[in-house]
C-alpha positions in Angstrom: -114.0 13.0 52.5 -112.4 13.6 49.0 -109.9 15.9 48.3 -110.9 19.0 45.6 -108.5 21.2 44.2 -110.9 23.9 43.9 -111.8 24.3 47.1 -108.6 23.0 49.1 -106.8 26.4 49.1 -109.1 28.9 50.8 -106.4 32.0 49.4 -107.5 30.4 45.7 -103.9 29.9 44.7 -103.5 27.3 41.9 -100.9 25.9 40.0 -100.1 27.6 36.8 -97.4 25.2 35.3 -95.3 22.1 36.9 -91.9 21.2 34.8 -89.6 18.4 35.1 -85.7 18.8 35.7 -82.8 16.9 34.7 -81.8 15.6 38.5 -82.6 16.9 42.1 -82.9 20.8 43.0 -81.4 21.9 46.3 -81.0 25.9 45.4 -83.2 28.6 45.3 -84.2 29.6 42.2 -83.4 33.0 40.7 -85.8 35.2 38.4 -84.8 37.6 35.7 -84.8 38.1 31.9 -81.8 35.9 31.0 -82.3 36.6 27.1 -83.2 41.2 27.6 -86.1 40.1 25.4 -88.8 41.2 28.3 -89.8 38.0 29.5 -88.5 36.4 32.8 -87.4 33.3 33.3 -86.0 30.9 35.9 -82.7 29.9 36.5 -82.3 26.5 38.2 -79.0 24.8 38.9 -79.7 21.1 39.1 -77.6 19.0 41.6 -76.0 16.9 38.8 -74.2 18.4 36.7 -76.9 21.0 34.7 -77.7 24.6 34.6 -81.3 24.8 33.8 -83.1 27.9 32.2 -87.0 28.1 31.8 -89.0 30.2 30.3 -91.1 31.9 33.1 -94.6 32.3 31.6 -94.6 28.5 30.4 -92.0 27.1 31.8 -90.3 25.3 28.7 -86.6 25.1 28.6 -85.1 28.3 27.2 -83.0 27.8 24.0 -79.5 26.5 24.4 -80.3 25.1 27.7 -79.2 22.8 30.0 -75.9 23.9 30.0 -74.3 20.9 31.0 -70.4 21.0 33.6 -69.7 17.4 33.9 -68.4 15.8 36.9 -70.1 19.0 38.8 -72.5 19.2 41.4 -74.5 22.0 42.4 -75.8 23.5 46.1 -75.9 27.4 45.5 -78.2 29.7 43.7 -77.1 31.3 40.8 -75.9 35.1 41.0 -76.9 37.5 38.3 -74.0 39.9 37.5 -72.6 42.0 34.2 -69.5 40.2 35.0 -67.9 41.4 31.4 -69.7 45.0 31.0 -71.3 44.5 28.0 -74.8 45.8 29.5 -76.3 42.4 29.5 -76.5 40.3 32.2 -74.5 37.2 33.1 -75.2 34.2 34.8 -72.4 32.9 38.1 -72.5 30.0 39.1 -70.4 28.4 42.4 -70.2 24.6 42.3 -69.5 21.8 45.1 -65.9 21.0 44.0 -64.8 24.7 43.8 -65.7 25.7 40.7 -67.0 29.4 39.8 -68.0 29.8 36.7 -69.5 33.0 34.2 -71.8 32.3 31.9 -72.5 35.0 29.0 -73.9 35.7 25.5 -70.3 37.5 24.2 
């Protein structure tokens, strides 16, 4: 009995893209248009010291990304927030030695 990926999924679910990271993931993954321009994309902290963003519909690294914290090591999700009310949003991030950290565009 071989395996066939066309028929192994009785729901027909398939696998759009695959990407590697920089290190391990152990946090959730959060969703949302990092850039306003429309287009989602993921936002993956890494468990050594990277914040990852990826273009959803590909999933390439966004420009400008990893944003790198030596020394830092991350087990939370991300939090979305307009943390400095410009009407974009921002990008929080919690890490294992106590850190919490804003990211933003201004």
């Amino acid at each position: 009995n071989t395996f066939d990926p066309t028929t192994a999924c009785p729901q027909r679910v398939f696998q759009h893209w695959a990407t590697e990271l920089d290190s391990s993931v152990y946090t959730t993954p959060v969703i949302f248009d990092v850039a306003s321009d429309g287009v989602k994309d993921i936002v993956v902290p890494s468990f050594a010291r990277h914040i990852e963003v990826l273009d959803g519909p590909m999933g390439r690294q966004s420009p400008g990304f990893p944003f790198t914290f030596p020394n830092s090591v991350f087990y939370a999700s991300a939090v979305i927030h307009d943390i400095n009310k410009d009407g974009e949003p921002d990008i929080g991030i919690t890490s294992f030695n106590g850190e919490l950290v804003w990211l933003t565009e201004n």
